[in-house]
Each structure stands twice: as structure tokens, then as C-alpha cells.
C-alpha positions in Angstrom: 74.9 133.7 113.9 76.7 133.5 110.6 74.8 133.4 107.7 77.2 132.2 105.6 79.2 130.1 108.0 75.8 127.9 108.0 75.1 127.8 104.6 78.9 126.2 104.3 77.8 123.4 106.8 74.6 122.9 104.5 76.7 122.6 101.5 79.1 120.2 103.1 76.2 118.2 104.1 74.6 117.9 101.1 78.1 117.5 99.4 78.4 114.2 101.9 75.5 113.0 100.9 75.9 112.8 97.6 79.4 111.6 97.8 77.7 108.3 100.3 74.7 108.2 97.8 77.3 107.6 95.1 79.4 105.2 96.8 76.5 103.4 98.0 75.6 103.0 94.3 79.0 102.3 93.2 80.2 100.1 95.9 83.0 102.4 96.7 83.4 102.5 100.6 86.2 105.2 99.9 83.3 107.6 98.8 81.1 106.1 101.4 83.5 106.8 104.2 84.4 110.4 102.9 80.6 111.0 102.5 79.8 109.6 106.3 82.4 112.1 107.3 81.4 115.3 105.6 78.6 115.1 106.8 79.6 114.5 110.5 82.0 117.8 110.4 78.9 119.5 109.1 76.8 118.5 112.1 79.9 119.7 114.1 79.5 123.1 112.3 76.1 123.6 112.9 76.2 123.1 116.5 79.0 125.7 116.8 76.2 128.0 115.0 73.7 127.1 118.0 76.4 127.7 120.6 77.2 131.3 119.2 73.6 131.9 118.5 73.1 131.1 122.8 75.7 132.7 123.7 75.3 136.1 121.9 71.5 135.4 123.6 72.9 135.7 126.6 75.2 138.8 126.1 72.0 140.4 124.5 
């Protein structure tokens, strides 16, 4: 598991939140659409993590 590779995929999340809370306020779907999707390639992310983290449990 990489430390830093899933404290990226928190920030990205976090940074697609915002970005959907603020065009959710605003009225911007642009924002809202760019939010929704940050925060889908940061799910993506984190299950890579879990599938490294089962595999190297496996090796071990």
C-alpha cells in the first residue's frame, strides 16, 4: 500500500467535492460534472490501493 498514492485519491475526493458543492451553490453544472467526476476517479484510485494491499497479502 502506498501511503502517498492514497492520500492523492483523498485529496482528489475532497477536491470533487468541493468543486460539486460549489456548483451546486452556483448553478454551474460544468463544476458539478467536474466535481461528480473527481470524485469517481478517486474511488477508482482507492480500490487499486485495496487490490495492491490483497495482493501483496497474498505474496506475504
Amino acid at each position: 500500500m502506498s501511503t502517498e498514492d492514497r492520500a492523492k485519491a483523498t485529496a482528489k475526493n475532497i477536491e470533487g467535492k468541493v468543486q460539486d458543492a460549489v456548483g451546486n451553490l452556483t448553478g454551474d453544472p460544468k463544476d458539478q460534472a467536474e466535481g461528480k467526476a473527481k470524485q469517481a476517479e478517486a474511488k477508482v484510485r482507492h480500490a487499486a490501493e485495496d487490490v495492491k494491499d490483497e495482493v501483496k497479502k497474498a505474496i506475504d
